[in-house]
C-alpha positions in Angstrom: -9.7 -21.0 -13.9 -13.1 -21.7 -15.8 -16.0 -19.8 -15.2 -19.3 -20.6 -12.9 -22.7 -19.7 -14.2 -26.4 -20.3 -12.8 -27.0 -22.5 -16.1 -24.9 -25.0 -18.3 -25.6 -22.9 -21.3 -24.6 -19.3 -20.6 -22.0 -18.5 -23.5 -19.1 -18.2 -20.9 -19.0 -21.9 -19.9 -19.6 -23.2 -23.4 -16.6 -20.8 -24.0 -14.4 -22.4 -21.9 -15.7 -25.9 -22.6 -14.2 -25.0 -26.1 -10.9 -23.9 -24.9 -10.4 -26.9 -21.9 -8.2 -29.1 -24.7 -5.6 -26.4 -24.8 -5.8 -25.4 -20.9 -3.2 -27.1 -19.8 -0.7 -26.5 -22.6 -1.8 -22.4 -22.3 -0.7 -23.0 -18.2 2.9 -24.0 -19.2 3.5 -20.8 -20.9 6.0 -18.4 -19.8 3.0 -16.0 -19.3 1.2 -18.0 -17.2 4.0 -19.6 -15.0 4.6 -16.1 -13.9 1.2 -15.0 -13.0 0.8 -18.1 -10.9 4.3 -17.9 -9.6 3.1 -14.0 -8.6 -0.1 -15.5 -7.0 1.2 -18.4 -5.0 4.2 -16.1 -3.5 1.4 -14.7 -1.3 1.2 -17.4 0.7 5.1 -17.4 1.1 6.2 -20.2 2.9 2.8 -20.8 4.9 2.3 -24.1 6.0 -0.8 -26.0 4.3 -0.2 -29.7 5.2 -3.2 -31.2 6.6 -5.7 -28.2 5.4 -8.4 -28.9 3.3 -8.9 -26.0 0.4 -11.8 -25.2 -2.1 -10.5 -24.3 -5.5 -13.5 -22.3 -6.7 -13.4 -22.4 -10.8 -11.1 -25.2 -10.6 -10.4 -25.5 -14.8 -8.6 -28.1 -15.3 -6.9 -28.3 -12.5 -3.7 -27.1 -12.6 -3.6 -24.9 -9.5 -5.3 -27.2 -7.5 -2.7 -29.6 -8.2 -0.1 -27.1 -7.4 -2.0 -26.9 -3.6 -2.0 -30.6 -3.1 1.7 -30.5 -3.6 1.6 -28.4 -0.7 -0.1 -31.3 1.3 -3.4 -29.6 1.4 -6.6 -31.7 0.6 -8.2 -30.2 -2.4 -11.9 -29.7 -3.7 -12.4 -28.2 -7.7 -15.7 -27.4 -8.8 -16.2 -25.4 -12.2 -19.3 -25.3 -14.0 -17.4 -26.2 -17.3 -18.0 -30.4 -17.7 -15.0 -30.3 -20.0 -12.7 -28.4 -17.4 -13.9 -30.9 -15.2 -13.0 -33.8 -17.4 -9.9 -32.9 -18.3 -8.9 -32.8 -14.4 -9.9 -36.0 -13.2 -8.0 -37.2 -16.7 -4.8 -35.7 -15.0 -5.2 -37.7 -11.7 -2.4 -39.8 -12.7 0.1 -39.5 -9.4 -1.2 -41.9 -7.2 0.0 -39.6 -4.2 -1.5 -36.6 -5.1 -4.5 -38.2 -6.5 -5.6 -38.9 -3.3 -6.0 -35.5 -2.2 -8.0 -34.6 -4.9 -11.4 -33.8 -5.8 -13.4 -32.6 -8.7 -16.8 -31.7 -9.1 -19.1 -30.1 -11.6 -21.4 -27.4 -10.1 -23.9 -24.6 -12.0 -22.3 -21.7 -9.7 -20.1 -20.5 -6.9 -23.1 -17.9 -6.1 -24.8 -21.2 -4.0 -21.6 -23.3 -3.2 -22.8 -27.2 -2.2 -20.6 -27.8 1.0 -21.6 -27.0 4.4 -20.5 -23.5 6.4 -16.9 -23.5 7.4 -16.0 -26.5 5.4 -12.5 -25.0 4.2 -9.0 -23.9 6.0 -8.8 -21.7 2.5 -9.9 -21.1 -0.9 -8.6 -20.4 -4.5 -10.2 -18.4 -6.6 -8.2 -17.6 -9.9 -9.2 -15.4 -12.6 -12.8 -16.5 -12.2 -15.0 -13.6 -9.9 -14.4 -12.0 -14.0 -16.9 -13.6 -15.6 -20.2 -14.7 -12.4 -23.0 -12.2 -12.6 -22.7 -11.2 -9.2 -19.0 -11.0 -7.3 -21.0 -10.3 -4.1 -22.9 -13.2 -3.8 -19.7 -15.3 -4.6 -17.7 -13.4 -2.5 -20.1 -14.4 0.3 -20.6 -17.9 -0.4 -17.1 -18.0 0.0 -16.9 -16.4 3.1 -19.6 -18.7 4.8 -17.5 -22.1 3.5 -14.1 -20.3 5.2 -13.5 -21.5 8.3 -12.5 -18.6 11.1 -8.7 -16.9 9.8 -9.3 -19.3 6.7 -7.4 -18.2 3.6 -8.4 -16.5 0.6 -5.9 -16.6 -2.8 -7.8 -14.7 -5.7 -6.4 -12.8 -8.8 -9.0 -10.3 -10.5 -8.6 -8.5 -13.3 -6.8 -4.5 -13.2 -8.7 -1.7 -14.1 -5.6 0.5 -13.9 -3.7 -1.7 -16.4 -2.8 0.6 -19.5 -1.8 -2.8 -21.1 -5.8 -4.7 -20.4 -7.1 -1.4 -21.2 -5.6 -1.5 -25.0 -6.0 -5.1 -24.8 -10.0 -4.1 -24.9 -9.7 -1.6 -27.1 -8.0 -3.7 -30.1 -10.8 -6.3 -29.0 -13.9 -3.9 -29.7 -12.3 -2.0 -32.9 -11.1 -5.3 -34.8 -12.6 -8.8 -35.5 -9.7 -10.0 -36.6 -8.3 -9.2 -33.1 -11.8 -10.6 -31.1 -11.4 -14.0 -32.9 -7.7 -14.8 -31.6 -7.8 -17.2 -28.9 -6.0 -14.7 -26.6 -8.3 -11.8 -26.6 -11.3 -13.8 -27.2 -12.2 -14.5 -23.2 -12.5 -10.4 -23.3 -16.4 -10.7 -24.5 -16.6 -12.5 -21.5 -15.0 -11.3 -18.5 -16.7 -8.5 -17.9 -15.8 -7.4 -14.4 -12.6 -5.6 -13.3 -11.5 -3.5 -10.3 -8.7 -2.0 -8.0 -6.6 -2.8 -5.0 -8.3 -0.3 -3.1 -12.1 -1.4 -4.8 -11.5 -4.6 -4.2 -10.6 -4.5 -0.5 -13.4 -2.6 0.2 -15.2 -5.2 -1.3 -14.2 -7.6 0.7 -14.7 -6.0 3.6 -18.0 -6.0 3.3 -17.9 -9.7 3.2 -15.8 -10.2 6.6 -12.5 -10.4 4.7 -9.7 -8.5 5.4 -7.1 -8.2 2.6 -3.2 -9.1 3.8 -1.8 -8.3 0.7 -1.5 -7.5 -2.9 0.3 -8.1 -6.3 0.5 -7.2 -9.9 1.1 -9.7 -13.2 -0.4 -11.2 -15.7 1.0 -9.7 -19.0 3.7 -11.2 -20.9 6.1 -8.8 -20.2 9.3 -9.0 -18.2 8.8 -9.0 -14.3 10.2 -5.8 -13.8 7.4 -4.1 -16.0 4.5 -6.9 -15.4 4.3 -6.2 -11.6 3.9 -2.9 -11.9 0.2 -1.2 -11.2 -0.4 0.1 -14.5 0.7 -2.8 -16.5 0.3 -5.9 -14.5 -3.2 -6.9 -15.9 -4.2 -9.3 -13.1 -4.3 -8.5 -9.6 -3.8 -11.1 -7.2 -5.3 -10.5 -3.6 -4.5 -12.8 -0.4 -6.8 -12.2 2.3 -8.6 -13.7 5.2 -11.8 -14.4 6.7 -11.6 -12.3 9.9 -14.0 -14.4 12.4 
């Protein structure tokens, strides 16, 4: 879930060049099993085999992994060369292996694949930290196919939990440089259910449903609106 910039040395991407060593270990955390298990119980029990999917801020890989599973046919691009190493370093099963791809890019504002190249896209934790969520949000539009997929989680500006999170970050150092709250000088953008599917309206996507997680608290608390501090969006390209 690495970031995408317009050049290889905005402070974001060296950021998570930095961090792409301890990516995977930080994904097999209780914390983050949850979120993703939140994020991928969108798509239910949908049936992926044979689609091809665009995992947009691929990190290192690990939910584009968790598509090709599914029997999809996966693209990752991240603008992050480490994140990108680190992924084709885990193409180790031969099955899945086969299904994937991973490619370097400066930015999913200006995506290198033809219109309406993907059945669906990923897009996790990363719309954050781009300069502009609108541009993305309509490069990723053109690449959908017609009723293609879209599986993002965004940050919650109602979280109480995010918002102290920030506050601890701006009133202590000590606080700033601990890995976990050190991605807060760079994600920048947050929003709201209702914000964000306005959002993507605008861009010819029309939101199917929504959840809340993301904090390291027990489910019962972490998927509710004002502590949850990711929220994770499934919607769809509507022609």
């Amino acid at each position: 879930m690495a970031t995408m910039g317009q050049t290889r040395e905005r402070p974001e991407i060296r950021f998570h060049d930095e961090i792409s060593s301890g990516w995977e270990t930080l994904h097999q955390s209780r914390t983050f099993k949850a979120r993703t298990a939140a994020m991928f119980g969108l798509l239910g029990n949908a049936d992926l085999n044979g689609q091809r999917w665009l995992d947009a801020g691929c990190g290192t890989g690990t939910l584009s992994r968790l598509l090709a599973a599914r029997g999809c046919d996966v693209t990752g691009v991240d603008a992050s060369s480490e994140m990108i190493a680190a992924a084709r370093g885990h193409l180790t099963d031969g099955t899945l292996a086969g299904r994937l791809t991973f490619q370097q890019i400066p930015t999913i504002a200006s995506l290198p694949f033809p219109d309406r190249s993907f059945d669906g896209a990923l897009c996790a934790s990363v719309l954050e930290y781009v300069p502009d969520v609108a541009q993305c949000l309509a490069e990723i539009h053109r690449v959908l196919r017609p009723r293609g997929l879209l599986l993002l989680s965004i940050p919650n500006r109602d979280s109480l939990l995010r918002r102290g999170y920030r506050l601890a970050h701006a009133a202590s150092s000590r606080v700033s440089a601990r890995p976990l709250f050190r991605y807060l000088a760079f994600s920048k953008f947050d929003t709201s259910p209702a914000a964000m599917q306005g959002l993507l309206r605008q861009h010819g996507l029309t939101m199917l449903g929504s959840s809340f997680a993301g904090s390291p608290l027990p489910p019962a608390l972490d998927r509710q609106p004002a502590v949850g501090t990711l929220i994770n969006i499934l919607a769809r390209r509507d022609d």
